[in-house]
C-alpha positions in Angstrom: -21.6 -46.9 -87.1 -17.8 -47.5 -86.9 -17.5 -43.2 -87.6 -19.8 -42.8 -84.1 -18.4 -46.0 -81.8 -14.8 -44.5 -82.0 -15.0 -41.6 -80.9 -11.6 -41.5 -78.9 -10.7 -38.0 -77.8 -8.6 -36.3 -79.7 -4.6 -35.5 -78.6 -6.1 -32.1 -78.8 -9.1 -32.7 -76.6 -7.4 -34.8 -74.4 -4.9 -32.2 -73.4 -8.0 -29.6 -73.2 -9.9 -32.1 -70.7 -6.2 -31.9 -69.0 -6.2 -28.4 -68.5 -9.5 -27.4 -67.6 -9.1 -29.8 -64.6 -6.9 -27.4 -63.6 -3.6 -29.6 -64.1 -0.5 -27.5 -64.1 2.1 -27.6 -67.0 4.8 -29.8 -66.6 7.4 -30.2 -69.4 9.0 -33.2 -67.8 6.3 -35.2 -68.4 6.7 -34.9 -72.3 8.3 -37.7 -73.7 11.4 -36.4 -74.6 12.3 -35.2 -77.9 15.7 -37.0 -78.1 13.8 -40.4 -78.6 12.8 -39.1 -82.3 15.5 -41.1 -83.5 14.7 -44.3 -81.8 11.4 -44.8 -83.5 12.3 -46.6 -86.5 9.3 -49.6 -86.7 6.1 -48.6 -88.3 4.2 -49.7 -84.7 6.8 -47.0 -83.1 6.1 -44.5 -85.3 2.4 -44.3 -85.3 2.2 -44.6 -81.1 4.8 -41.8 -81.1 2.8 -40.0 -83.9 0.2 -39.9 -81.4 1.9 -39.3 -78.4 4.3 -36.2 -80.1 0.6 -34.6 -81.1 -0.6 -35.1 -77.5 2.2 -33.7 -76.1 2.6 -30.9 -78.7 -1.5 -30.1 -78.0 -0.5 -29.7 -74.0 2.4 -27.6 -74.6 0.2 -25.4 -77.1 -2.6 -25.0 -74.8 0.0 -23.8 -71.8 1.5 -21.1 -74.1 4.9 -22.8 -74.4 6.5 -21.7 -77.6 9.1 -22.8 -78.8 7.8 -26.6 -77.3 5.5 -25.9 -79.5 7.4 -25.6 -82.5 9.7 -28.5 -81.2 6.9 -31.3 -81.1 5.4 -30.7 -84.3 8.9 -31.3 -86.0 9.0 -34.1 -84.2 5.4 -34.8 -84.9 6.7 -34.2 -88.5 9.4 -36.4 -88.3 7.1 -39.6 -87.2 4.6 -38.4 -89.9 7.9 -38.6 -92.8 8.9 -42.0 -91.3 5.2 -43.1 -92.0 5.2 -41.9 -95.2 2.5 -39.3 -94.6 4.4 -36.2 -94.7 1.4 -34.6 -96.6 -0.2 -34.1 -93.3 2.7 -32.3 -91.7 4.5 -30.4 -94.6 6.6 -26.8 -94.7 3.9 -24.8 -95.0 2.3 -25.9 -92.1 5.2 -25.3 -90.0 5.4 -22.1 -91.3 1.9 -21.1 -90.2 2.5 -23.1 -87.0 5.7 -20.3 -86.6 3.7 -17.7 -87.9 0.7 -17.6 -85.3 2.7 -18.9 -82.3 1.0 -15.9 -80.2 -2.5 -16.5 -81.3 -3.5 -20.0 -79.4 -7.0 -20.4 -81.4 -4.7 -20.4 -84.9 -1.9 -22.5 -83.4 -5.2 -25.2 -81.8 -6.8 -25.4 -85.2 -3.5 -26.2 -86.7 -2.6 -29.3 -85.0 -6.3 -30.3 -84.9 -6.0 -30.3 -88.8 -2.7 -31.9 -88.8 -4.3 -34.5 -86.9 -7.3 -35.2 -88.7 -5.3 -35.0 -92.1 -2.6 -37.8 -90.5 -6.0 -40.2 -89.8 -8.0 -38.8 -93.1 -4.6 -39.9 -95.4 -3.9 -43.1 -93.5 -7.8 -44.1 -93.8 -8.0 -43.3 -97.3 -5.2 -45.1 -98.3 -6.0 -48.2 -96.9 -4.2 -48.1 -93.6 -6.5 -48.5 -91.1 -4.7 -50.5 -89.0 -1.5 -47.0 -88.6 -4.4 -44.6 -87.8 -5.8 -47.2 -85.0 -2.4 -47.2 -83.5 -1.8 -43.6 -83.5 -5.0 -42.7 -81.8 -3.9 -45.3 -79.2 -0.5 -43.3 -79.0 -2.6 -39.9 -78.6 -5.0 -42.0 -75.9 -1.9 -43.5 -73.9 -0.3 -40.0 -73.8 -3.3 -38.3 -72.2 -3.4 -40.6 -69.6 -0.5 -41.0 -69.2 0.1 -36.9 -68.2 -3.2 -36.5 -66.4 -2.0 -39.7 -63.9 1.3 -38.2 -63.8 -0.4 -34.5 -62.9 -2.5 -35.6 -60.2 1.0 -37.0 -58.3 0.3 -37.1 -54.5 -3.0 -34.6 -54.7 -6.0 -36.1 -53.2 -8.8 -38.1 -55.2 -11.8 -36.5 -53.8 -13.3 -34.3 -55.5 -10.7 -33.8 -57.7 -11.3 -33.3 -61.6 -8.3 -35.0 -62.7 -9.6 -37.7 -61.0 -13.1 -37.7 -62.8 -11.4 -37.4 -66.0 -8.9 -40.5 -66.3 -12.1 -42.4 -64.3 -14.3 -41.8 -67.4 -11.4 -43.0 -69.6 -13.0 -46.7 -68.6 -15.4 -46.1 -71.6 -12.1 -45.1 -74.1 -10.5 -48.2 -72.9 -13.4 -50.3 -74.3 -13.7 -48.7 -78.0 -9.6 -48.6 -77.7 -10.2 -52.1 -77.5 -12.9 -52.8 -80.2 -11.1 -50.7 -82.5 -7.7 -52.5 -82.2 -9.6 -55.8 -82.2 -11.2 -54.7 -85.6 -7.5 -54.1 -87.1 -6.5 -57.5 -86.2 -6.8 -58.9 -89.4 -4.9 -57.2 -92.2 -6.9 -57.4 -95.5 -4.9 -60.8 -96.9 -5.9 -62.7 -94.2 -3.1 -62.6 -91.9 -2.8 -61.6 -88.4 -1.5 -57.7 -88.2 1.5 -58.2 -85.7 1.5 -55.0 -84.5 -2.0 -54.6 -83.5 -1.7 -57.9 -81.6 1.3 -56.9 -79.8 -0.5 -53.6 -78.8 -3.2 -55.4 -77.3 -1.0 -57.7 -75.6 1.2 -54.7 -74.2 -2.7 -52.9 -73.0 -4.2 -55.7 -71.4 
């Protein structure tokens, strides 16, 4: 029931909804890649996680090389500070360089780094890191679409419809986080708390 009731876009579906509402690429919007080094906490890492795969899945989708290339190591280096550098590893940026010009190969590669990066964290018993990237991912995506629809009118415009149907993420964002509140000893997970502090 759990597998069904969060089913949160993807960073990689989020940036597709993006496009085909017929946003227009903006690298500015990217959170910038000389934060990597900020991120040191395990909360930061996992939103950023999240938010570099977002980012990395817009620039992908908008044929923007060497952006490309650029988020995943930074993608990579969140991944490392988690601990999860399986997900991320050398061979995978090699195929990532490999197939820059063919966008189907470069999509399925970040949509199994993704999956991998929640599949390891699950399995090892770290629920509550997976939650909080997928919030990262979720944050990013609307965070770009807001930004992209800018001074543009609101009727009848995609963008629009999009972010408005993001009213039903926000709700198993919610029930997902509040299912993480409670780390398996008992206590309160701090992070998760915060989170949904800093949300509401």
């Amino acid at each position: 029931a759990k597998k069904i009731f969060y089913s949160l876009p993807s960073p990689l579906e989020t940036a597709m909804l993006i496009k085909s509402a017929g946003a227009e690429y903006d690298e500015e919007l990217l959170n910038s890649l000389e934060n990597v080094n900020k991120y040191t906490s395990s909360k930061a890492l996992a939103l950023n996680l999240g938010i570099y795969t977002t980012d990395l899945s817009f620039a992908s989708l908008f044929d923007q090389t060497q952006t490309s290339i650029n988020y995943m190591e930074a993608s990579r280096a969140m991944a490392e500070g988690l601990d999860i550098s399986e997900a991320i590893d050398k061979e995978t940026m090699e195929r990532l360089e490999n197939n820059l010009q063919n966008r189907d190969v470069v999509m399925d590669i970040i949509s199994e780094t993704f999956l991998n990066s929640s599949s390891y964290l699950k399995e090892n018993e770290r629920q509550d890191v997976a939650a909080i990237v997928l919030v990262g991912g979720w944050i990013e995506g609307l965070y770009l679409a807001t930004k992209l629809v800018g001074d543009k009118s609101i009727e009848n415009n995609k963008l629009v419809d999009r972010i408005l149907e993001q009213k039903l993420s926000f709700n198993i964002v919610q029930r997902m986080l509040d299912d993480n509140k409670e780390k398996s000893t008992g206590e309160q997970n701090e992070d998760i708390v915060a989170l949904i502090d800093e949300l509401q």
